[in-house]
C-alpha positions in Angstrom: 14.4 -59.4 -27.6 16.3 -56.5 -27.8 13.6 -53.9 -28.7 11.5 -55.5 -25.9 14.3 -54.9 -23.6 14.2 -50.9 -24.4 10.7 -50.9 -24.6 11.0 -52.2 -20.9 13.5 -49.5 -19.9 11.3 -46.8 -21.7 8.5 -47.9 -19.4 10.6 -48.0 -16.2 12.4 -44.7 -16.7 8.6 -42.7 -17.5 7.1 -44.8 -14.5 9.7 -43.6 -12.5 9.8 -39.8 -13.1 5.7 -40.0 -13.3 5.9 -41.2 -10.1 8.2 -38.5 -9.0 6.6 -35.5 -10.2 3.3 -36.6 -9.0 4.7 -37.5 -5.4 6.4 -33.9 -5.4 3.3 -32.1 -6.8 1.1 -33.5 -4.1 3.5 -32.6 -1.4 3.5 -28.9 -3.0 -0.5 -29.5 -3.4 -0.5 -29.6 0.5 1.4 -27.0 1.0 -0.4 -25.0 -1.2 -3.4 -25.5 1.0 -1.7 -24.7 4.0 -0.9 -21.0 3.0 -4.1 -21.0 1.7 -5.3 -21.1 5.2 -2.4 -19.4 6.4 -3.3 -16.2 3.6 -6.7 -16.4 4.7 -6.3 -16.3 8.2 -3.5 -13.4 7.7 -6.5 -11.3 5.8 -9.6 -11.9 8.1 -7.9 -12.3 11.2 -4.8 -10.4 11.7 -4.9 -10.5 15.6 -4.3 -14.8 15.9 -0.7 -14.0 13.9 0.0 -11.0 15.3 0.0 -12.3 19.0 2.5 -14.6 17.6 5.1 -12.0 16.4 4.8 -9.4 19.3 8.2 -10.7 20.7 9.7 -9.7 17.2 9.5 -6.4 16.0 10.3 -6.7 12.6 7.0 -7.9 12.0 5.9 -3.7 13.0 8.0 -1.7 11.1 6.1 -2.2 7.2 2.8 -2.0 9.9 3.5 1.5 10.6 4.1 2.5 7.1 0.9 0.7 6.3 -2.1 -0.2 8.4 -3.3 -2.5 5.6 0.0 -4.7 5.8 -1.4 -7.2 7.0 -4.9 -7.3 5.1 -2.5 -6.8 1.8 0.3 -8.9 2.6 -3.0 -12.3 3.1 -4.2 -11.1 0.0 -1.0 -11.8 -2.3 -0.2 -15.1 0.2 -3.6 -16.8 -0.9 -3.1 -15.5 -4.3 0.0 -17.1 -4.5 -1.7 -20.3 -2.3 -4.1 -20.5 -5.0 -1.9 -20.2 -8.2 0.3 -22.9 -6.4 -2.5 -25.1 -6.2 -3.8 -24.9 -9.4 -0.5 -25.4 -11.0 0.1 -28.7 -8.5 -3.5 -30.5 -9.5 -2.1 -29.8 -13.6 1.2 -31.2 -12.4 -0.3 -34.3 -10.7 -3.3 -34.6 -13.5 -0.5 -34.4 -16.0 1.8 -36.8 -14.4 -0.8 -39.3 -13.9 -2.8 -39.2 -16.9 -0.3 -37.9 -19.6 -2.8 -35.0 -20.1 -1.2 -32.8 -22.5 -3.0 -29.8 -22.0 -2.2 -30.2 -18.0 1.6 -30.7 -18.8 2.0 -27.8 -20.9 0.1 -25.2 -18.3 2.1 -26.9 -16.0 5.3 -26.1 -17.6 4.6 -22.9 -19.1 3.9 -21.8 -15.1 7.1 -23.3 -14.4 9.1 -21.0 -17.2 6.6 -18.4 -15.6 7.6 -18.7 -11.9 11.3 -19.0 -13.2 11.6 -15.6 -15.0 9.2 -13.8 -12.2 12.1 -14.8 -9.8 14.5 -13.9 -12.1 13.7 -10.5 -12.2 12.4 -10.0 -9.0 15.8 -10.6 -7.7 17.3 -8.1 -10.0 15.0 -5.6 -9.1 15.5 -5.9 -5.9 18.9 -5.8 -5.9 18.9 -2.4 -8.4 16.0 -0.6 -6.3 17.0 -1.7 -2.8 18.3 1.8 -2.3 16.0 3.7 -3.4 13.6 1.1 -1.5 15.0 1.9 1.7 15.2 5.3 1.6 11.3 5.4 0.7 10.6 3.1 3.5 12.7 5.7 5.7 10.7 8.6 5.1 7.7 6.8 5.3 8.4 5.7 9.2 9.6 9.1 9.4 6.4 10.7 8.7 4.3 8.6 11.2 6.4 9.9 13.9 3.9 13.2 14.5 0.9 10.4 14.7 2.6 9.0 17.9 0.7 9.6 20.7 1.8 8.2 24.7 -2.1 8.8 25.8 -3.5 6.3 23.3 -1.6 3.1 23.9 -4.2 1.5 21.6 -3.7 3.2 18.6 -1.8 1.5 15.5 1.2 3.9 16.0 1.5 4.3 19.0 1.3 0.2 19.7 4.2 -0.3 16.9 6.5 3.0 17.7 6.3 1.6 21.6 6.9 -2.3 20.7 9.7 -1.2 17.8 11.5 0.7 19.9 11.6 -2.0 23.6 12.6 -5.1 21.4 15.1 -3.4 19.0 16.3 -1.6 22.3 16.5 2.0 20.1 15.0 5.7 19.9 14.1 6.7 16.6 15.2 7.6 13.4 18.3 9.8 13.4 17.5 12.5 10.0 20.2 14.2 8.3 20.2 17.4 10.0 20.4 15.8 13.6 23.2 14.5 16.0 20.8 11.8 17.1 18.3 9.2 16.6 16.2 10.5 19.8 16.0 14.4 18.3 13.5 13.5 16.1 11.1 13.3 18.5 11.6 16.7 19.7 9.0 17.7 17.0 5.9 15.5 18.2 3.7 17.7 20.0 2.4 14.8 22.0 5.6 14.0 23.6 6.6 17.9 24.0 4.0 20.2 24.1 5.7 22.8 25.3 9.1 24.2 23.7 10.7 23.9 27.2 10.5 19.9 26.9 12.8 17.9 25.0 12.3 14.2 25.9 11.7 11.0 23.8 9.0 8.6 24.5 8.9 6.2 27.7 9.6 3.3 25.9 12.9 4.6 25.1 14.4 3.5 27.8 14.6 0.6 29.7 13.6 2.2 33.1 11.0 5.2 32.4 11.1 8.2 32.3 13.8 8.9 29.7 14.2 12.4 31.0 15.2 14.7 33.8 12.8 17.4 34.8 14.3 20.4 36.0 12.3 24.2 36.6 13.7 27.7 36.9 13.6 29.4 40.3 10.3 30.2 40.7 8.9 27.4 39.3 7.2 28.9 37.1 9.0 27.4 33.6 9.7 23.3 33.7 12.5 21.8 31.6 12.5 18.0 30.3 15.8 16.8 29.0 17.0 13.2 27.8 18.5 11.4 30.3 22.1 10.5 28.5 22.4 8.0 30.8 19.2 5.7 30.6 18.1 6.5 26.9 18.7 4.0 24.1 21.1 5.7 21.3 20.9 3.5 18.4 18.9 4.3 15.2 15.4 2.3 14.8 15.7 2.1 11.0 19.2 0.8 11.3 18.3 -2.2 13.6 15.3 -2.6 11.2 17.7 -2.8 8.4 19.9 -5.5 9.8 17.6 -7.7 10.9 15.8 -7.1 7.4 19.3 -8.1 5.9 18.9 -11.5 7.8 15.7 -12.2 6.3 17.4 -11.2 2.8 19.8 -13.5 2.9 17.2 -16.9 4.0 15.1 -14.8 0.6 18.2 -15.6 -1.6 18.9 -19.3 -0.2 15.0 -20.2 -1.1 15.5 -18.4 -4.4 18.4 -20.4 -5.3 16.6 -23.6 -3.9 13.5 -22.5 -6.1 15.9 -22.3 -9.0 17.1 -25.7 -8.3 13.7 -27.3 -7.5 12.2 -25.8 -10.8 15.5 -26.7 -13.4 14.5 -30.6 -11.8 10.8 -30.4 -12.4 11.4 -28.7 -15.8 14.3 -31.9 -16.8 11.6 -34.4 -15.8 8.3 -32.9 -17.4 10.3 -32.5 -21.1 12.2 -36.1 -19.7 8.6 -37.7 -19.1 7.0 -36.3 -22.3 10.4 -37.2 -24.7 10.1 -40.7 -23.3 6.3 -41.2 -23.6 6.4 -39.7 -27.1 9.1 -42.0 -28.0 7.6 -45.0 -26.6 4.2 -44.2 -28.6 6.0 -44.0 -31.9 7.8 -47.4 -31.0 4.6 -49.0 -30.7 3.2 -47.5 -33.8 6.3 -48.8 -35.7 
């Protein structure tokens, strides 16, 4: 009586966490999917997602460092899709059919996913610095490549869009008083040496300069308009709203953590019991 009774219990507590695993590995199955087809759609056709960002310009500032951002960044999302996938079907084939071969790929990804996140996050948080100030210099060097005539080109687009949402005129460098003076230097914007003005869309109500000439008219003068022009740095607005988006990173990371420390209990949980339960019945 008795060792039916825990052979009973056995049954109900492996049923149970089978059941659970496989419930959470198709949900995660379906997700996978879903960024598949998200990755995909990131890769091939750039234009459907970016007309969904335009209103936030976050989405433009690693764009201008990289015109393959978003052809690189589809890439590693239906790489990841994929890997997610593949490690859900051994999860549910596991789960279902006691599979050993599925439940140790499937928790040996687990461990794997566990220590990439692990150190991820350290590296992260030791490199950020240095990080940042790469990813400065890098905007800073496509300043040059901005061009007001071509409103189509990649720059130009993300420079123009960058600078109306985050309401700000460039990227103030060392040796400068501020943010706007770096765009002295692009020949595009001033070609002469008399004109000193930042782009159009640096300002709410263009053009962000005054125009004045000497008394024959012979020599013209363009200087910022104090009054109009937007003062704040681009990189720094980048770098707050980037700091929002690190801070939902590190709740999801801790949530990962959590989510993996459950499916890792259950899978050694699940086999214990079904191991246990087979020796019974050999007894």
């Amino acid at each position: 009586m008795y060792y039916g009774y825990r052979t009973k219990e056995r049954e109900r507590k492996s049923g149970w966490i089978t059941c659970s695993l496989t419930c959470i590995n198709v949900i995660t199955l379906i997700l996978g999917v879903f960024l598949l087809i998200f990755g995909i759609i990131l890769a091939v056709v750039p234009s459907i997602i970016i007309d969904l960002l335009k209103e936030n310009a976050i989405h433009y500032v690693p764009y201008l460092a990289n015109e393959y951002y978003y052809l690189i960044s589809g890439i590693v999302v239906a790489s990841v899709a994929v890997l997610v996938i593949i490690y859900s079907w051994c999860g549910c084939c596991g789960a279902c059919k006691d599979i050993s071969c599925c439940l140790c790929c499937y928790g040996c990804f687990i461990f794997s996913v566990f220590i990439i996140c692990v150190i991820s996050a350290v590296l992260w948080f030791a490199l950020k610095t240095q990080i940042e100030t790469e990813f400065k210099s890098q905007l800073i060097s496509t300043v040059p490549d901005y061009n007001p005539k071509k409103t189509t080109n990649r720059i130009t687009e993300c420079w123009n869009l960058f600078q109306k949402n985050y309401q700000c005129c460039g990227i103030k460098e060392s040796t400068a008083a501020t943010a706007y003076e770096i765009w002295y230097k692009n020949k595009n914007v001033n070609p002469v040496a008399t004109f000193k003005a930042p782009p159009d869309s640096c300002c709410a109500s263009p053009p962000c300069y005054i125009q004045t000439s000497n008394d024959v008219n012979t020599i013209f003068y363009r200087n910022v308009d104090t009054a109009k022009v937007y003062t704040k740095d681009c990189f720094e607005e980048a770098k707050k709203d980037f700091e929002k988006y690190e801070y939902i990173v590190l709740v999801i990371l801790v949530i990962i953590f959590i989510i993996l420390i459950i499916y890792f209990i259950c899978l050694i949980h699940s086999k214990c019991l079904h191991t246990v339960f087979n020796s019974r019945l050999l007894d």
